[in-house]
MDAnalysis code that builds the backbone (N, CA, C; Angstrom):
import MDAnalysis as mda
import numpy as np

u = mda.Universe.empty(510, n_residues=170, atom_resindex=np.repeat(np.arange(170), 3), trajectory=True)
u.add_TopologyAttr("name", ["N", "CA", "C"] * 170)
u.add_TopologyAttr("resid", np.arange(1, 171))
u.add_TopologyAttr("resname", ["UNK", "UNK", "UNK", "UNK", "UNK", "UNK", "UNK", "UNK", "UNK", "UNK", "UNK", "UNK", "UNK", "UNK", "UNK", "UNK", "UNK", "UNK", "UNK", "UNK", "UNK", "UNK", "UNK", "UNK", "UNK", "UNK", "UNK", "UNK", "UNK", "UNK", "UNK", "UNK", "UNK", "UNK", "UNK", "UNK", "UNK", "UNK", "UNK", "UNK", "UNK", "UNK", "UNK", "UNK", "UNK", "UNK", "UNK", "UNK", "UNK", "UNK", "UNK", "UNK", "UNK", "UNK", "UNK", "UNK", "UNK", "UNK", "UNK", "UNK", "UNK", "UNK", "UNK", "UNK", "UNK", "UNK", "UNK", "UNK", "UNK", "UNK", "UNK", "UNK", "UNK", "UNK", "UNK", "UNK", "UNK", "UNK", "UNK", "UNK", "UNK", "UNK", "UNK", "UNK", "UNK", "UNK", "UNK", "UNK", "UNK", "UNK", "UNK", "UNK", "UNK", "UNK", "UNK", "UNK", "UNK", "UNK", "UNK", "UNK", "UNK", "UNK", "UNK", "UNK", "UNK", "UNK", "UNK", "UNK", "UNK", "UNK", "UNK", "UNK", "UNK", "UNK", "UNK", "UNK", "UNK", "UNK", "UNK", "UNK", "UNK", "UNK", "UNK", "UNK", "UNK", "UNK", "UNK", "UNK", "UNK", "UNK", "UNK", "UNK", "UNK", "UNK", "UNK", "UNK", "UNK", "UNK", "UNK", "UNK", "UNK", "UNK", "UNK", "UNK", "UNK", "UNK", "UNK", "UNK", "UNK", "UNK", "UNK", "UNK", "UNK", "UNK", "UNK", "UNK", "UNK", "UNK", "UNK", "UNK", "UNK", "UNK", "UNK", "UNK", "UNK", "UNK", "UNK", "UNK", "UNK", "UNK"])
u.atoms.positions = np.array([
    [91.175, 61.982, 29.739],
    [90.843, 63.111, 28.928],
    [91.808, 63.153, 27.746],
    [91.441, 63.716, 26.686],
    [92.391, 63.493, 25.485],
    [92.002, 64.780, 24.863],
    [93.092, 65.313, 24.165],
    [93.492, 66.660, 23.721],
    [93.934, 66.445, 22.367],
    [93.060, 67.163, 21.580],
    [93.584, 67.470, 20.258],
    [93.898, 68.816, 19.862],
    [94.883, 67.869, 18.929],
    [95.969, 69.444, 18.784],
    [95.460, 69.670, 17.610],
    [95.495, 71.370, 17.558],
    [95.107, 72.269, 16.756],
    [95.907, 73.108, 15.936],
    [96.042, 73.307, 14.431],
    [96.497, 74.185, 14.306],
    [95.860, 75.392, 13.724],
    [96.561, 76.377, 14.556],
    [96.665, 77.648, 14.128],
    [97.210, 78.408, 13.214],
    [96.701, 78.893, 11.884],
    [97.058, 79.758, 11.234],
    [98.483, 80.774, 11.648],
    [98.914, 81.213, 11.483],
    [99.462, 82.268, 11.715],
    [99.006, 83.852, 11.171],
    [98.633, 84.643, 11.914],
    [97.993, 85.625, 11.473],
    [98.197, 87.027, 11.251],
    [97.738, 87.808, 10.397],
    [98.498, 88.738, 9.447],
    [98.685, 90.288, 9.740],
    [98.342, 90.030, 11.116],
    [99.083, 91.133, 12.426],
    [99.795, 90.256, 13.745],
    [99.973, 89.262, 13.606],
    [100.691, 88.475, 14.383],
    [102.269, 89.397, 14.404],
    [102.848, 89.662, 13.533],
    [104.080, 90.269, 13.427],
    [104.059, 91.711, 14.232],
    [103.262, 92.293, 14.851],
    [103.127, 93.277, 15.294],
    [103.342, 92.957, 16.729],
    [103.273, 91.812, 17.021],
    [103.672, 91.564, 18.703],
    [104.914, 91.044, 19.098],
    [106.179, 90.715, 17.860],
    [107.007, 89.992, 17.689],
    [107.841, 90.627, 17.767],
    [107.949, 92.232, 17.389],
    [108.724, 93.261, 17.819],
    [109.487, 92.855, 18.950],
    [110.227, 93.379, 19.088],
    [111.205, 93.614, 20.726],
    [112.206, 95.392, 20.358],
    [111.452, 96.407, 20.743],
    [110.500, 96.007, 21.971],
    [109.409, 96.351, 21.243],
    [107.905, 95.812, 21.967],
    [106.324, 95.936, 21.117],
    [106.234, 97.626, 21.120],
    [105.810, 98.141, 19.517],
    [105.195, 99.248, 19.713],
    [103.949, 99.386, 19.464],
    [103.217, 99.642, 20.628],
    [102.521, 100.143, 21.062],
    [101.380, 100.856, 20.334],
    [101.891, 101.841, 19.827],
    [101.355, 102.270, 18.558],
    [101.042, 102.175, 17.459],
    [101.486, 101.283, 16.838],
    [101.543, 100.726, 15.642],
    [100.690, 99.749, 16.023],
    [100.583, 98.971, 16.792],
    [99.429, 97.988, 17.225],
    [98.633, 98.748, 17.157],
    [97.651, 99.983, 18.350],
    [96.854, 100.599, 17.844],
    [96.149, 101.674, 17.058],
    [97.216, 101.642, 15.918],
    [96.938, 101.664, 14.909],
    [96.345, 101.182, 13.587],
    [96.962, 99.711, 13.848],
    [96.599, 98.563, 13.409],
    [95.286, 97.657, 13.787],
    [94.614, 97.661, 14.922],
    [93.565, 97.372, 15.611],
    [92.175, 97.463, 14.856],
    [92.217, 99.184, 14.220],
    [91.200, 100.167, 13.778],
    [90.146, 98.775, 12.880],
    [90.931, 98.322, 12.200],
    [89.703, 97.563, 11.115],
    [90.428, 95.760, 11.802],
    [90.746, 95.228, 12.380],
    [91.217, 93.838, 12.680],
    [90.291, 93.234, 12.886],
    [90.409, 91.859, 12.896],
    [89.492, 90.572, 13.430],
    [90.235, 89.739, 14.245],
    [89.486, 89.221, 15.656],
    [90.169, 88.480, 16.150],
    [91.208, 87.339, 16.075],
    [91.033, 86.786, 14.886],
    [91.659, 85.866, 13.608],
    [92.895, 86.175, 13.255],
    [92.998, 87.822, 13.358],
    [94.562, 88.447, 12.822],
    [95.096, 87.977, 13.795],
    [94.974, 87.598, 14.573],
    [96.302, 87.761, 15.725],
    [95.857, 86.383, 16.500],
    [95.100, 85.543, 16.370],
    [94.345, 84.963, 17.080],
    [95.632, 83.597, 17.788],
    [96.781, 83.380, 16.659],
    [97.598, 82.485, 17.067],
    [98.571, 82.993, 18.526],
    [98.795, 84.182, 18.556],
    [99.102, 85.470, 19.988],
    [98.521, 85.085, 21.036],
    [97.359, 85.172, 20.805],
    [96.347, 85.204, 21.834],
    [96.466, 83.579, 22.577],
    [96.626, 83.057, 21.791],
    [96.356, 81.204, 21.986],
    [97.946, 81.371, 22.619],
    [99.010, 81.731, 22.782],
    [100.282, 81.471, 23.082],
    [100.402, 81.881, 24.446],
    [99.485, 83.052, 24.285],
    [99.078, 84.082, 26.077],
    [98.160, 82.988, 27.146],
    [97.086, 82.077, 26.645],
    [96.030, 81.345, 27.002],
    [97.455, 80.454, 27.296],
    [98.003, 79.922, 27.062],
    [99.289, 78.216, 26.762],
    [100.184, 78.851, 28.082],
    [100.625, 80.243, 27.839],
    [101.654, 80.709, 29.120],
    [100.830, 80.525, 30.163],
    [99.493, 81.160, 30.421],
    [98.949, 81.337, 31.765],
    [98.279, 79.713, 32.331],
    [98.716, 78.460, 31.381],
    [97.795, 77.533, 31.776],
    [99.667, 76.999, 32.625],
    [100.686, 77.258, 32.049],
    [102.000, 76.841, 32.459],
    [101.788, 76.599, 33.960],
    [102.609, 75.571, 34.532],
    [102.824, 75.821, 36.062],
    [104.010, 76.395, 36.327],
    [104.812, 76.441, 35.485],
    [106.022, 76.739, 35.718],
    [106.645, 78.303, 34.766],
    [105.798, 78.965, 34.281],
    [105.927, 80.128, 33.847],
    [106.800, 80.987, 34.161],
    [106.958, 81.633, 33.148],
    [107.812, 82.902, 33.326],
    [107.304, 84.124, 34.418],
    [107.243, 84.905, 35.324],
    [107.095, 85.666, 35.448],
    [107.756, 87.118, 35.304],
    [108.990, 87.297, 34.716],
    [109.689, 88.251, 34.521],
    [108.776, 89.288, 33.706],
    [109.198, 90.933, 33.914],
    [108.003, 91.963, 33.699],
    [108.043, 91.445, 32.067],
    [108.960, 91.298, 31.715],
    [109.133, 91.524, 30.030],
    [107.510, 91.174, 29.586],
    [107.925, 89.273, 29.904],
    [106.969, 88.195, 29.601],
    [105.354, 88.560, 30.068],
    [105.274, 89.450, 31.123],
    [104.032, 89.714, 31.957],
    [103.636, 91.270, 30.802],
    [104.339, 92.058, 30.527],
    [104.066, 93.209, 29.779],
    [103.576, 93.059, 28.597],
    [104.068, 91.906, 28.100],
    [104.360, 91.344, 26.599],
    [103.016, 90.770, 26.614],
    [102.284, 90.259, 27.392],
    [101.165, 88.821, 27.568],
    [100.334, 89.736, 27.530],
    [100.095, 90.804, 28.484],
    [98.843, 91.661, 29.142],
    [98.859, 92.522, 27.794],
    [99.828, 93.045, 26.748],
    [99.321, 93.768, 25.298],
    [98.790, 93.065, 24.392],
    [99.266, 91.421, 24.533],
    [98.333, 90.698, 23.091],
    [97.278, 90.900, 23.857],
    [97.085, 90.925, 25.082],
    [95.494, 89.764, 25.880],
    [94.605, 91.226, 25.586],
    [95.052, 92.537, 25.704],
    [94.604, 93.576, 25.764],
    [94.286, 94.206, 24.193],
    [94.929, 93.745, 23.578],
    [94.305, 93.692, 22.017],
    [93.544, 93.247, 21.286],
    [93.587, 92.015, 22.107],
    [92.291, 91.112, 21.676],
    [91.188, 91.042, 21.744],
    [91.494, 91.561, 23.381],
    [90.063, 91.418, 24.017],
    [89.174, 93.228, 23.415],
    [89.850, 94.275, 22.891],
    [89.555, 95.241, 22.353],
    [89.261, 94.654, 20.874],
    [89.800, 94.053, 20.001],
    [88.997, 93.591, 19.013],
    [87.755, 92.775, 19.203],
    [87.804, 92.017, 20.423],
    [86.686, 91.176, 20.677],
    [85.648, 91.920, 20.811],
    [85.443, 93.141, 21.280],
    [84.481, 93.889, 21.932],
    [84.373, 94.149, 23.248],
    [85.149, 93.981, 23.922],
    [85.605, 93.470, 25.737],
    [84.960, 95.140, 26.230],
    [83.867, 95.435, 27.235],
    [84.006, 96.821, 27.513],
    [84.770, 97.059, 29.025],
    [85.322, 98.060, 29.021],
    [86.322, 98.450, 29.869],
    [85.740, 98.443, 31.142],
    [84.848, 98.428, 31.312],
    [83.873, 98.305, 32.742],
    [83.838, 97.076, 33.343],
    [83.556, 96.065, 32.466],
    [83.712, 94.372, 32.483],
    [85.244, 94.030, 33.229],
    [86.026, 94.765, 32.210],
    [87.756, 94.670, 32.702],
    [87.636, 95.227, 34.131],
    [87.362, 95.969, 34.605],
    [87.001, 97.130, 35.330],
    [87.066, 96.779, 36.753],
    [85.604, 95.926, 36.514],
    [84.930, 95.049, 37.726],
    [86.157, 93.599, 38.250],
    [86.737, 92.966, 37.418],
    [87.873, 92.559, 37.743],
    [89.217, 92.643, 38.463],
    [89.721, 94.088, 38.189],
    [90.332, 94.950, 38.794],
    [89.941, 95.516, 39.954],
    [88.511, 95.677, 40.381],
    [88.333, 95.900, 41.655],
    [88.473, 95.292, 42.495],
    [88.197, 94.174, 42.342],
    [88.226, 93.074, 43.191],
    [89.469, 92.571, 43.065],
    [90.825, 93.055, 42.093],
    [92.093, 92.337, 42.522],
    [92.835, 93.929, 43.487],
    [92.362, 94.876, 43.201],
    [92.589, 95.873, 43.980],
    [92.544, 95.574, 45.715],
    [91.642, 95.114, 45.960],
    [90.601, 94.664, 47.090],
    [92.233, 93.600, 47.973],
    [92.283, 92.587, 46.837],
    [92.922, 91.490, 47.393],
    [94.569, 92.485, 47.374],
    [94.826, 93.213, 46.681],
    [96.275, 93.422, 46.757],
    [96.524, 94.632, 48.146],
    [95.305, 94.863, 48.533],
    [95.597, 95.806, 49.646],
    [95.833, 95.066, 50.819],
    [95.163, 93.780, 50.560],
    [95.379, 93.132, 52.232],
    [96.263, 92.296, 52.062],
    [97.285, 92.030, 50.780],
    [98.406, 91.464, 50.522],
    [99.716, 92.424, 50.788],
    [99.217, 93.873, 50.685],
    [100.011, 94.592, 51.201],
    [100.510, 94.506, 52.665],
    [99.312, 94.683, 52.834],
    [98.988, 94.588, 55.227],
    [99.651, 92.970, 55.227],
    [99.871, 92.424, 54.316],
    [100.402, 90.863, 55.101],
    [99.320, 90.428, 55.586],
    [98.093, 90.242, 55.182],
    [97.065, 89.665, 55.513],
    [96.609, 88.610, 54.512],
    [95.945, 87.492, 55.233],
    [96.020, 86.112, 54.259],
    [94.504, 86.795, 53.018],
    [95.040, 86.230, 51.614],
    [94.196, 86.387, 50.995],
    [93.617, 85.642, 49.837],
    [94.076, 84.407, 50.539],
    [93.346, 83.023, 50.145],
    [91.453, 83.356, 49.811],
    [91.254, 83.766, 50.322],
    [89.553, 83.563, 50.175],
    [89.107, 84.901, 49.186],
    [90.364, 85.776, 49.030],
    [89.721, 86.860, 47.903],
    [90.049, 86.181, 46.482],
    [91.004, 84.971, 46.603],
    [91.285, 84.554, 45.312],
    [90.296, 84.023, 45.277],
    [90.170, 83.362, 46.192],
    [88.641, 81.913, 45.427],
    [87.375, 82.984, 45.270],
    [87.446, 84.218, 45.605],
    [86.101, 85.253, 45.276],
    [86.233, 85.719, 44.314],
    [87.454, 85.718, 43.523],
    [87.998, 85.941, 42.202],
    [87.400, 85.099, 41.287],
    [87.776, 83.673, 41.564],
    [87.816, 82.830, 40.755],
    [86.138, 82.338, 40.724],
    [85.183, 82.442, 41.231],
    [84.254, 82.329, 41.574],
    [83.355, 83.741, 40.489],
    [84.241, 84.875, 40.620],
    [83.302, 85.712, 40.149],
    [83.765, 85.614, 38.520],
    [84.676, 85.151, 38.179],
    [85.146, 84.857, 36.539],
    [84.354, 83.800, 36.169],
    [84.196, 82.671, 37.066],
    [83.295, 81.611, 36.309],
    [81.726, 82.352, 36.011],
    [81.505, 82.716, 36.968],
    [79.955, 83.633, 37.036],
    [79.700, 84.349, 35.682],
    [80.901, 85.651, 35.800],
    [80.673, 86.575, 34.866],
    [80.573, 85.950, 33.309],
    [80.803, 84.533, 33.258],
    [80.944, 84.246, 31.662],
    [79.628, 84.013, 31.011],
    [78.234, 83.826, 32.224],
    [77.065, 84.186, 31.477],
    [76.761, 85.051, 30.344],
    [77.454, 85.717, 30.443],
    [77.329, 87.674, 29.989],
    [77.478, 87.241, 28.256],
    [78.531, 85.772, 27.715],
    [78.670, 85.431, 26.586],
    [77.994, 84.629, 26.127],
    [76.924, 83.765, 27.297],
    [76.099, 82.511, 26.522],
    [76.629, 81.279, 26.587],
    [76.435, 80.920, 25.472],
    [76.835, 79.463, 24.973],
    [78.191, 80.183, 23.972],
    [78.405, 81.486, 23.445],
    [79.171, 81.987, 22.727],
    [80.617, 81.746, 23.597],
    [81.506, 80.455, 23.443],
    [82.563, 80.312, 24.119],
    [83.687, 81.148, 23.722],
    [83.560, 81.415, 22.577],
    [84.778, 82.330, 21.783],
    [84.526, 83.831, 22.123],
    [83.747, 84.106, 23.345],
    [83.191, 85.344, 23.637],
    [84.157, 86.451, 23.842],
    [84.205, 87.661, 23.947],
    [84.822, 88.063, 25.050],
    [85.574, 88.171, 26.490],
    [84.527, 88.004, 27.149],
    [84.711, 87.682, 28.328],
    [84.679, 86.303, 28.579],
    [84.831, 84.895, 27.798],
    [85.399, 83.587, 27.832],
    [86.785, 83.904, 27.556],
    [87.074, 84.519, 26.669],
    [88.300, 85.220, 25.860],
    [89.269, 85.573, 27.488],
    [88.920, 86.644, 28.191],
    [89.224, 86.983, 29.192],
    [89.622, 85.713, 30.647],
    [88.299, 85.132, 30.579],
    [88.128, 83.864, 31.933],
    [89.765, 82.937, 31.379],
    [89.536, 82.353, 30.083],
    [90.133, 81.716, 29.355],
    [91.896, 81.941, 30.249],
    [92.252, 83.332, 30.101],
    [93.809, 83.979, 30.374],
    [93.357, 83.557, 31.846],
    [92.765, 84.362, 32.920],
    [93.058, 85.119, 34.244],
    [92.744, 83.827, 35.293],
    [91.445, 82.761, 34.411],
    [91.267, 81.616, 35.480],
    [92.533, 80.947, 36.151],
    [92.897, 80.433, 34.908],
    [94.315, 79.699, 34.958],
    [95.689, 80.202, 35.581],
    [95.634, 81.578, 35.773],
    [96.263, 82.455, 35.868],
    [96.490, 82.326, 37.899],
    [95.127, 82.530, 37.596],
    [94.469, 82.532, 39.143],
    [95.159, 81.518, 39.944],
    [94.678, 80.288, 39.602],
    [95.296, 78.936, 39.523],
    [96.716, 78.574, 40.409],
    [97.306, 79.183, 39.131],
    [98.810, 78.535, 39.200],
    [99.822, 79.580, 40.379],
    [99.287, 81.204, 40.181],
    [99.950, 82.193, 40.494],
    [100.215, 82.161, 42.208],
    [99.006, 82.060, 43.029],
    [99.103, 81.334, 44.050],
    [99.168, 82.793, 45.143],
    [99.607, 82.787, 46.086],
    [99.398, 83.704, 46.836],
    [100.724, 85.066, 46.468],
    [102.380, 83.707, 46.757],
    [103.371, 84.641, 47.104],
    [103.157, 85.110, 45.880],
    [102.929, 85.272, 44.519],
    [103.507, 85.795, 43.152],
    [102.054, 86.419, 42.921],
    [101.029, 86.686, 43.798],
    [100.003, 88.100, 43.472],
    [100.351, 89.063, 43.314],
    [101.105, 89.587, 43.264],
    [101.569, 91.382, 43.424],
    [102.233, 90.815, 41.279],
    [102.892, 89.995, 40.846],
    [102.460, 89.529, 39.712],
    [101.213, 89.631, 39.070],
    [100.155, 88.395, 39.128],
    [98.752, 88.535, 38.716],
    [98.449, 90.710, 38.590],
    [98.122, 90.728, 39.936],
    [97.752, 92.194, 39.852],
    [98.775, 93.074, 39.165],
    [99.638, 93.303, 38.844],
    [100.258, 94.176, 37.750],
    [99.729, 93.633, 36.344],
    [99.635, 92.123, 36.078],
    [99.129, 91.933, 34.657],
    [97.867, 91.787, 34.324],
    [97.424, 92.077, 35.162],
    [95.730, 92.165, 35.037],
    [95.298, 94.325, 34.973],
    [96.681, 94.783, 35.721],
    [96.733, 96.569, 35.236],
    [97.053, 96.746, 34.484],
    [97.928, 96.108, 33.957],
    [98.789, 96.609, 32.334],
    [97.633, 96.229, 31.455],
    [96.480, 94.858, 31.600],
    [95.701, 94.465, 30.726],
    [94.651, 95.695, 30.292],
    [93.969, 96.065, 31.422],
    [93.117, 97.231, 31.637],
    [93.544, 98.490, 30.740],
    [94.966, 99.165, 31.778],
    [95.404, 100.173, 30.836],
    [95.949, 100.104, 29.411],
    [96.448, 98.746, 29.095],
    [96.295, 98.689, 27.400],
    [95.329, 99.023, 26.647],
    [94.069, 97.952, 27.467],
    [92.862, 97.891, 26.619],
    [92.023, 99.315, 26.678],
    [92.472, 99.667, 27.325],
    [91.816, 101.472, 27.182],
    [92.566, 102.056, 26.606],
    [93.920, 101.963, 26.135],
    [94.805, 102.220, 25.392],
    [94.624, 102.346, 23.912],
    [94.018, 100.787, 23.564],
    [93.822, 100.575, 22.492],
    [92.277, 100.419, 21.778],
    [92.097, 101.801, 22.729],
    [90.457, 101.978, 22.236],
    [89.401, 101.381, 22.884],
    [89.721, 100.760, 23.624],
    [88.548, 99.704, 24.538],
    [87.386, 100.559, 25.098],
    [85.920, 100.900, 25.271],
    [85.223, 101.535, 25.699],
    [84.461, 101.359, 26.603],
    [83.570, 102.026, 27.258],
    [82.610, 101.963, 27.960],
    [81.292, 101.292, 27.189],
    [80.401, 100.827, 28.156],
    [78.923, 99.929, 27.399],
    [78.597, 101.179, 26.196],
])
């Protein structure tokens, strides 16, 4: 397999995530008129962390990831219900990760229902919800059982951003 490298623009709300620490506000503020394009080199850096095997998980890096991914996917058009249905089902798995119960087979019901749900974009790969599969597959992947209670916080922070930053219902 062979990989070509791409470059990315740098884009002209990109500086809005570079902050330390990110505000919040000023992002959605900034959101109101954006194109995925503004920020789109962010987004590609969030997609590059979650494909890592060897990633960061510290909250910073996980807080920091789940506001670009949650900005984006609100410029994309992402509706909060879509996010929604995701979250239920990591809800599902983090309760019986609580009980110490194996939850090998809710991941692969995870990962199973992300490949599924990407009908919803078509052949449109730059979709939304490809946008989404793109972060959480890989995510899925690498994160593994012991570091779920991970995944599931950055898949909540994703949610409550993106409703944060305007994300809506159908």
């Amino acid at each position: 397999m062979t990989y070509q490298v791409v470059r990315v623009r740098k884009g002209k709300l990109s500086w809005l995530f570079e902050e330390d620490p990110i505000d919040i506000v000023k992002i959605r503020n900034n959101l109101r008129n954006a194109r995925p394009e503004d920020f789109e080199d962010k987004y590609l850096e969030v997609v590059a962390w979650a494909k890592k095997k060897d990633k960061s998980l510290d909250h910073d890096q996980i807080f920091r990831n789940a506001i670009i991914l949650a900005a984006y996917l609100k410029v994309k058009g992402l509706n909060t219900s879509q996010l929604r249905k995701f979250l239920e089902l990591a809800n599902r798995a983090n309760l019986k990760f609580r009980n110490k119960l194996d939850i090998k087979a809710d991941i692969l019901k995870m990962q199973c229902i992300l490949a599924y749900s990407t009908r919803n974009d078509g052949k449109d790969l730059h979709g939304p919800i490809n946008s989404l599969v793109a972060v959480l597959s890989p995510l899925l992947q690498t994160i593994g059982e012991k570091n779920f209670e991970k995944f599931y916080e950055f898949l909540q922070a994703v949610v409550a951003y993106h409703r944060f930053f305007g994300g809506r219902e159908r």
